[in-house]
N, C-alpha and C positions, 0 to 999 in steps of 0.2 A: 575403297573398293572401286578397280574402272569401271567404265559403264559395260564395256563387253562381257563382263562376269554376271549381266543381269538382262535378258533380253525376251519381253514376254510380250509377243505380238510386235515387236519393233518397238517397244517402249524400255529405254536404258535407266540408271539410276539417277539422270541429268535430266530427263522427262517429268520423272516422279517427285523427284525435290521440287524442279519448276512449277509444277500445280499445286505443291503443298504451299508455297511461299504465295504464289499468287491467288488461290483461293483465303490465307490468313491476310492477303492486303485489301482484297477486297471485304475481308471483315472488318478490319481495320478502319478501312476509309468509312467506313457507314456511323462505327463505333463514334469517328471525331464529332457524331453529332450531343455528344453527350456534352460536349465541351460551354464552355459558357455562352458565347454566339452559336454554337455547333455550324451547321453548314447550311444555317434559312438566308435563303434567297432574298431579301425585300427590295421595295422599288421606294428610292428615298428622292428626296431634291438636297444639294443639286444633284445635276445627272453624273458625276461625274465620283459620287459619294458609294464608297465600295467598302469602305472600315466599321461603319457603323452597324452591319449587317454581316452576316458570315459570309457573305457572296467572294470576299478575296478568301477567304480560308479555306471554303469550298475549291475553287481554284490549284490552288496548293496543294490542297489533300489530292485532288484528279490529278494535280502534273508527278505528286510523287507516290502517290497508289495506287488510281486505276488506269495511269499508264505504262507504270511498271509491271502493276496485276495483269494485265491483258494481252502485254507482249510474253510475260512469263505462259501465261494459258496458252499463248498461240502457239510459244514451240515446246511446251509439254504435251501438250494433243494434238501434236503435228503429225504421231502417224497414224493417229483416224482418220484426221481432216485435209491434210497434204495431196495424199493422191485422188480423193475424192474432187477438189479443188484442181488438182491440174487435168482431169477429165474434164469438167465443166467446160473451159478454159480450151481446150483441144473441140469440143462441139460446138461454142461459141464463135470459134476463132474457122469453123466450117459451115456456119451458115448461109444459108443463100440469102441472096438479093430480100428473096419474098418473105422470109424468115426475121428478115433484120427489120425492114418493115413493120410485118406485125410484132415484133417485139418494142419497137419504137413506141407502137399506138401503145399497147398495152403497160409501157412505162409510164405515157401520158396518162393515160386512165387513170392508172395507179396512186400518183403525184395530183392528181385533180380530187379522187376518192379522199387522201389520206389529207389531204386540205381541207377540203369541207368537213369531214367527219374532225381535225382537230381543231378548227373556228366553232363547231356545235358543242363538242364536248370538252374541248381544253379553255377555250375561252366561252365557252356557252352562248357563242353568238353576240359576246359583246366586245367594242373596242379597246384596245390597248391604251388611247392616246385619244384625245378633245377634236384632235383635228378628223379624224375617222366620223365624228358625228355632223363636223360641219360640211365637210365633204361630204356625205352622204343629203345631206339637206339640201347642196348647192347641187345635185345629182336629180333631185326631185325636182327642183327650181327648172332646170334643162330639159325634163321630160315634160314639165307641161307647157313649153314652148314658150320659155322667156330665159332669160339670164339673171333678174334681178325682177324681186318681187316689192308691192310698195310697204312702207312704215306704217302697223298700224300707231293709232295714238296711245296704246298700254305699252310701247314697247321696251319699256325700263322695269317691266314683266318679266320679260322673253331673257330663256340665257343665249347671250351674245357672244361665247370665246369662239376667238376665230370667227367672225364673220366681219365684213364689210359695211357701212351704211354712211350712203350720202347722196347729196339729191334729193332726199324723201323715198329711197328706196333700198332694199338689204339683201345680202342674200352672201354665200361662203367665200374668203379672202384667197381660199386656197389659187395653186395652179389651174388652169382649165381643163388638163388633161384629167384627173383623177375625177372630178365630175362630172365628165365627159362620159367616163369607165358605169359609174354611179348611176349616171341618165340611159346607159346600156341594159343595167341591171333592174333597172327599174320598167323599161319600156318592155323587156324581153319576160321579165316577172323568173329570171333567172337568181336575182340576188347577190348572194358570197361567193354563188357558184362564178361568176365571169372572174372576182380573183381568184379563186381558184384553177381556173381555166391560164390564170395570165401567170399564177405560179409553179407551173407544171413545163411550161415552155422554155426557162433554161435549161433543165434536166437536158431535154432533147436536144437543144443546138451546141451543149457542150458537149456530150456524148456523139454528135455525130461528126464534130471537126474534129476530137482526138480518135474516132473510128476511121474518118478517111486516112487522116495521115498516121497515122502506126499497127493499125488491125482493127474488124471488129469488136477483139477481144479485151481489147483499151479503150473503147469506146464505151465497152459494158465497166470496166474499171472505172473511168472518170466519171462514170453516172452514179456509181458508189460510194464516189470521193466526194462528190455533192450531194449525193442524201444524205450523207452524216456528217456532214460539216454544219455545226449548229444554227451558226448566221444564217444558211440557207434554209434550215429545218424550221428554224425559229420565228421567221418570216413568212414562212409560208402558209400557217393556220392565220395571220391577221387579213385586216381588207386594206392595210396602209398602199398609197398609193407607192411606194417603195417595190413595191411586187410589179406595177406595169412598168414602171422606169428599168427594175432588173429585166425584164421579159424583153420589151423591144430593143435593149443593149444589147443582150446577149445574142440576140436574132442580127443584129446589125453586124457583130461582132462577126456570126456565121458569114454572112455575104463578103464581108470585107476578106475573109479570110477563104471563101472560094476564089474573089477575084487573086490571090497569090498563087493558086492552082490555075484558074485561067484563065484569061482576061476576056470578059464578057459584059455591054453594057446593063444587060436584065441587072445580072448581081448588085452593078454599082448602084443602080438606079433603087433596088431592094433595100441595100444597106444605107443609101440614101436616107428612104422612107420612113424606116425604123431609128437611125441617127434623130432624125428629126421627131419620131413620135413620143420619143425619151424626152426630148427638149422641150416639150410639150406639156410633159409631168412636171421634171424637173429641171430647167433653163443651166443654172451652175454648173451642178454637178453633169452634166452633162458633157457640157463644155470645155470642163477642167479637165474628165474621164475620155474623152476624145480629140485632145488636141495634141497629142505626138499623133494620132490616127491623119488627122488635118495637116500637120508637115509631112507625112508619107505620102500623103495623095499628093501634093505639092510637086515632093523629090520626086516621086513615079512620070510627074507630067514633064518636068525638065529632063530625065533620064528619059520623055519618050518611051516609057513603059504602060503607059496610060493614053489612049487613044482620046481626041477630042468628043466623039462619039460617046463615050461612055462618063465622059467629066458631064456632058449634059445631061444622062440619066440620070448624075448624082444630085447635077441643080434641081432638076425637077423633082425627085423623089424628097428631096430635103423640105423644099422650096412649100408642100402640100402640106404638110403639118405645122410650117410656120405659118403659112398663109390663115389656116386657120385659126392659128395661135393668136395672129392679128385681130381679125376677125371678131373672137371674140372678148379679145381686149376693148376693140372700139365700140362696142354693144354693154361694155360694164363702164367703162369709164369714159370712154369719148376719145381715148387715146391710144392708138394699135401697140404703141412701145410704153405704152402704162400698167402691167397685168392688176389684177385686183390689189394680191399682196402686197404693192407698196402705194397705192394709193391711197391718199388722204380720208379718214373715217373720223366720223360725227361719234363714232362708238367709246371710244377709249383714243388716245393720242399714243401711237407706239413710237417707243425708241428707235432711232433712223440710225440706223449700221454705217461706222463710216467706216467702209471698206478698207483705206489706204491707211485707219493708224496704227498698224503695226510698223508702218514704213517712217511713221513721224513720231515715234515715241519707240525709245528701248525697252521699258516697261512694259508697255502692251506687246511689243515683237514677243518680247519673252513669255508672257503672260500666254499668248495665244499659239507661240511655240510650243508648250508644255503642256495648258488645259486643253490644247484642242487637238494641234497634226500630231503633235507625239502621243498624247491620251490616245487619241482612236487609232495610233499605227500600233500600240500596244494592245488593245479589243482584238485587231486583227488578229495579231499574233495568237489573242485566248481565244478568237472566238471562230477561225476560218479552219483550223485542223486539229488544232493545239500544237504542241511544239513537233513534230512528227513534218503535219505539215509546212510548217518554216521549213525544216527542210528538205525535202520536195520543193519547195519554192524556191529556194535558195539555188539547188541545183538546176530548176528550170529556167531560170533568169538568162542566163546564159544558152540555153541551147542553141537556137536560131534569130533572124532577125524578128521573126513572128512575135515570140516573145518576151525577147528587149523591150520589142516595142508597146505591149501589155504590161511589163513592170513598169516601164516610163509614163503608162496612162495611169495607172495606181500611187504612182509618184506626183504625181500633176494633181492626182483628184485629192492626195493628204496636203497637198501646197495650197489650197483652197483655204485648210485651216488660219493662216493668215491672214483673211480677209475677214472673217466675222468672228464671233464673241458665241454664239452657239455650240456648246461642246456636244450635243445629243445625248439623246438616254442608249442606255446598252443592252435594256429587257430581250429584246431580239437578236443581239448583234448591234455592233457598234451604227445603227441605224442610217446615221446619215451617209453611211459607205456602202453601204445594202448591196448596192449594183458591183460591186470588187468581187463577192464569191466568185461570180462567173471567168473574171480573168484572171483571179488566182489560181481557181480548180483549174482552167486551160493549164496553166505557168506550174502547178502541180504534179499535174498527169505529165508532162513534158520530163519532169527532176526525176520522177517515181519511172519512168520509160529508161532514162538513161541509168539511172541507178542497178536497174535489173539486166539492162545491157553488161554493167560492170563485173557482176555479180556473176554472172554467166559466163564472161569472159577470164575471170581470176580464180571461179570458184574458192572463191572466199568465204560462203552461204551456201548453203543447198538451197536451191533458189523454192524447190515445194513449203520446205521449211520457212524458209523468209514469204511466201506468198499466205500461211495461216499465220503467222507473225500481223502481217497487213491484218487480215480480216478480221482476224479477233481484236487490235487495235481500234477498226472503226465500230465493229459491232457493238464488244464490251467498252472500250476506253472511249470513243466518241459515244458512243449508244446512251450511256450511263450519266455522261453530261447532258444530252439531250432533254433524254426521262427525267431528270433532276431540275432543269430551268421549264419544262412542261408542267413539270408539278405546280411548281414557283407561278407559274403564267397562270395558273387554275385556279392556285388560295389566292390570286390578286383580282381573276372576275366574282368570285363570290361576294365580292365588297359590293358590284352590281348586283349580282343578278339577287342576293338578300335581299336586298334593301327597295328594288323592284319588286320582288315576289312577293313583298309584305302591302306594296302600297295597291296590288293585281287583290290580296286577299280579302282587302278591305272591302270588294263587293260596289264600287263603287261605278256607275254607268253616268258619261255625258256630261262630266263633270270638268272643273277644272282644282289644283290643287296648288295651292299656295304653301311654298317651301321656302326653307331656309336651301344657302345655297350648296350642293353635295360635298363639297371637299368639306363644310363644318359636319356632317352627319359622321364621314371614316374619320376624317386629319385628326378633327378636335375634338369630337365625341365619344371617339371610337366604338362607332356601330358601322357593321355587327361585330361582337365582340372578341371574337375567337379571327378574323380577319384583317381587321381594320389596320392591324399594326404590321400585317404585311409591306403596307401601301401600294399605291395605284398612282397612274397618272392621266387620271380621267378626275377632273377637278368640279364637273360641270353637267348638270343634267342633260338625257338627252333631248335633241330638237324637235319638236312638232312638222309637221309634214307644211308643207308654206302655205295648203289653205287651210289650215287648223280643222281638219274633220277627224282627229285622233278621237276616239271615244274619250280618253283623259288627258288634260294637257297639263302638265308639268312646268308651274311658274313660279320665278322670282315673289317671294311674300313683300312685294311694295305696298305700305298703305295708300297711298297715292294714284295708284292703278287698279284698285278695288273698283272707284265707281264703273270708271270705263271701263274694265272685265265685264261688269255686271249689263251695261247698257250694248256693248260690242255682242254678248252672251247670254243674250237674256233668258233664253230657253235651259241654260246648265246650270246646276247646283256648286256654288264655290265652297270648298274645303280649306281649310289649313292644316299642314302638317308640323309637328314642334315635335321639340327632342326632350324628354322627361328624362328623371330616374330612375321611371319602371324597370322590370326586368327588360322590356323590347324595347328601350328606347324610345322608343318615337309612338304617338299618337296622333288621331287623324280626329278632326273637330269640322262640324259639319257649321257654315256661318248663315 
């Protein structure tokens, strides 16, 4: 039967089959969890371990169910939601000045709101990753006006991952910049909120470079294309310092990419700032992610398209963030071009990265060709749109020189993987690429612009049609991925926040409590019981505040450090915690 033989409100018999098939995919894909693995997410070592887990099968099922389910929904209810969407889209696209504004802030709101509220409730206010606690330590270390606090004499007590210790004094390994962020949140008594605050701010600078250059009504688009893009969603309920390094990129990214509109030293001097205050989190990635940006300012200066005037607001704007990066390198280690993390530590003897052997070994080239640049240029691909977005990107690559020059800095920052042994975890998004959302969704909205030009021009598509196609792709199809590794991020803090709330129950004041160390309580114990097999990658209790005034401190069970707990502490009652084979696991014994 054709469709015109059935026509009821604009709905044909091509309408009706497509929701019948895409509401049974989406039963479908839920159904695969019956399966042996079914579709649970877990966080395993190494990071790079996806088979063990349904997490690739999960994958699968979304690339051949809820993205076929949710393009079929978009153009079965295409004529409820088509014209309703191309009105939006004609208001949007007539906004004023004052209009576009407050919708900016109220973006930002929104992206600050729905951060904090999923740091409280998805992860419960705990971290994802060991170094979030040490960061956070070396955060408090900064607000009470030192860099580096001394060694007491228990301190083979103390959990030490990720932290620094030498001279006779300790304090976090990490970057300066993210405890920097930490010493903000602490002093301001703001908290998770300042990242939150710092992961709200690509939203806007990506949304208002593809506003300036194609409509305000692509600007509201690419704001879309980055809230449902997992990596960026996924990232943005944590406190990892991964959220300032994306924030100040992508603001840099902004200036750089006014100064192609007009050439003004403020901008360069701005983009400057923020180049630098990235480099300040993260020194590498930084570096790797802004060096085709570094031969464009180069080629602009020799082409005389860059005034001497403005190369000096770039030094200066740069120059503030490293200076300070200096600064407090020579204040931790004695050496401005020393940062914490590779200096020498009394704590543990870390493996020293040698950069260059992929270049002196074909094994390792390969090894680190495959576990690392290609591993995370694959995340990308799962984890920045799904296949939809590929291509969007694919088409955007080529649009203009703008963003050649962004696929060449995403090219440079995967060429990084060649030099170290680190594959990162992919709980959030392929992590260690965090700052890419922002240049991809630009290189995105760019593919998804010309696309709809094409489309327009050929009428190949009803374009209303192809535009609830889009939405119900990010909503249902990216939506459902989100809500799925949300869940996943949730059963992996209850491994915390349990196993806290039990030692919170015990009623116990002023005390200190001697533990075994956390990863034997989930890894090897598995407590609590309904969790633990998710896994986590928080291996490590968390830190005490650096003058130890926590009501309860939470220590390594050294017998060796008993006396000196007790003489360092003489006023606290010492506990030990051990793992039985009660029903709760664990018991608390008063010494």
């Amino acid at each position: 039967m054709k469709d015109e033989n059935l026509n009821i409100s604009g709905y044909s018999w091509s309408h009706f089959i497509s929701v019948v098939a895409g509401v049974y995919l989406i039963t479908g894909f839920f159904s695969l969890g019956e399966t042996y693995n079914g579709l649970w997410v877990r966080f395993l070592t190494p990071f790079t371990n996806m088979i063990d887990s349904g997490e690739s099968y999960f994958w699968l099922a979304h690339l051949y169910y809820m993205t076929l389910a949710a393009c079929l929904l978009g153009y079965g209810l295409s004529p409820s939601f088509a014209k309703p969407l191309m009105s939006l889209k004609e208001k949007t696209k007539n906004l004023s000045t004052r209009n576009i504004i407050i919708g900016l802030v109220c973006l930002f709101v929104a992206v600050v709101a729905v951060s904090k509220l999923g740091n409280s409730f998805v992860l419960q206010g705990y971290p994802i990753t060991d170094d979030e606690y040490a960061a956070e330590f070396g955060g408090q270390v900064f607000a009470s006006g030192h860099v580096k606090v001394p060694v007491p004499d228990w301190f083979k007590a103390y959990p030490e991952r990720f932290l620094l210790q030498r001279d006779g004094f300790y304090t976090a390994f990490d970057w300066p910049g993210v405890q920097v962020i930490w010493a903000l949140a602490v002093i301001t008594g703001l908290g998770s909120i300042v990242f939150s605050i710092l992961a709200a701010l690509p939203y806007i600078a990506v949304a208002i470079i593809i506003g300036i250059k194609f409509g305000k009504h692509w600007g509201a688009v690419s704001a879309l294309l980055f809230v449902f893009s997992p990596m960026a969603a996924a990232l943005t309920v944590t406190t990892h310092a991964h959220l300032a390094s994306r924030a100040f990129l992508s603001l840099a990214i902004l200036f750089y990419f006014l100064t192609t509109r007009k050439e003004r030293a403020v901008y360069w001097g701005a983009a400057g700032f923020f180049a630098g205050c990235s480099f300040f989190h993260r020194p590498f990635e930084t570096v790797f992610l802004i060096l085709p940006l570094i031969f464009d300012v180069l080629y602009r200066l020799i082409k005389k398209e860059m005034t001497v005037k403005s190369l000096v607001f770039l030094s200066v704007g740069v120059s503030i963030p490293l200076l300070a990066f200096g600064l407090l390198n020579n204040a931790l280690t004695g050496n401005p071009l020393l940062p914490g993390r590779f200096a020498e530590s009394e704590i543990k003897p870390r493996k020293q990265t040698d950069f260059l052997a992929a270049f002196k070994s074909i094994e390792i080239f390969w090894n680190r060709f495959g576990a690392n640049t290609n591993y995370n240029l694959m995340m990308l691909m799962v984890w920045f749109l799904g296949p939809v977005g590929v291509v969007f990107a694919v088409f955007g690559v080529k649009f203009d020189r703008f963003t050649k020059i962004l696929a060449l800095c995403v090219l440079s920052h995967l060429f990084l993987g060649l030099f170290h042994d680190n594959h990162g975890l992919h709980m959030v998004g392929p992590i260690h690429y965090s700052e890419d959302v922002a240049f991809l969704t630009i290189i995105a909205a760019h593919g998804l612009y010309f696309i709809v030009q094409r489309i327009k021009s050929t009428g190949f598509v009803d374009i209303k049609t192809f535009a609830s196609i889009l939405v119900f792709y990010l909503v249902f199809g990216m939506g459902t991925f989100n809500a799925w590794q949300m869940k996943a991020l949730n059963e992996q803090s209850h491994i915390q926040s349990e196993v806290y709330d039990w030692i919170d129950n015990q009623g116990l004041h002023n005390a200190i409590v001697l533990a075994p160390r956390f990863y034997e309580i989930w890894s090897i114990s598995g407590i609590p019981a309904k969790y633990a097999t998710t896994g986590c990658y928080v291996f490590e209790w968390r830190m005490t505040k650096p003058d130890y005034s926590d009501d309860v401190l939470i220590l390594r069970d050294v017998k060796s450090e008993i006396p000196k707990l007790r003489k360092a502490f003489p006023d606290r009652t010492l506990y030990r915690m051990t793992i039985t084979k009660r029903p709760e696991g664990l018991r608390m014994l008063k010494l």
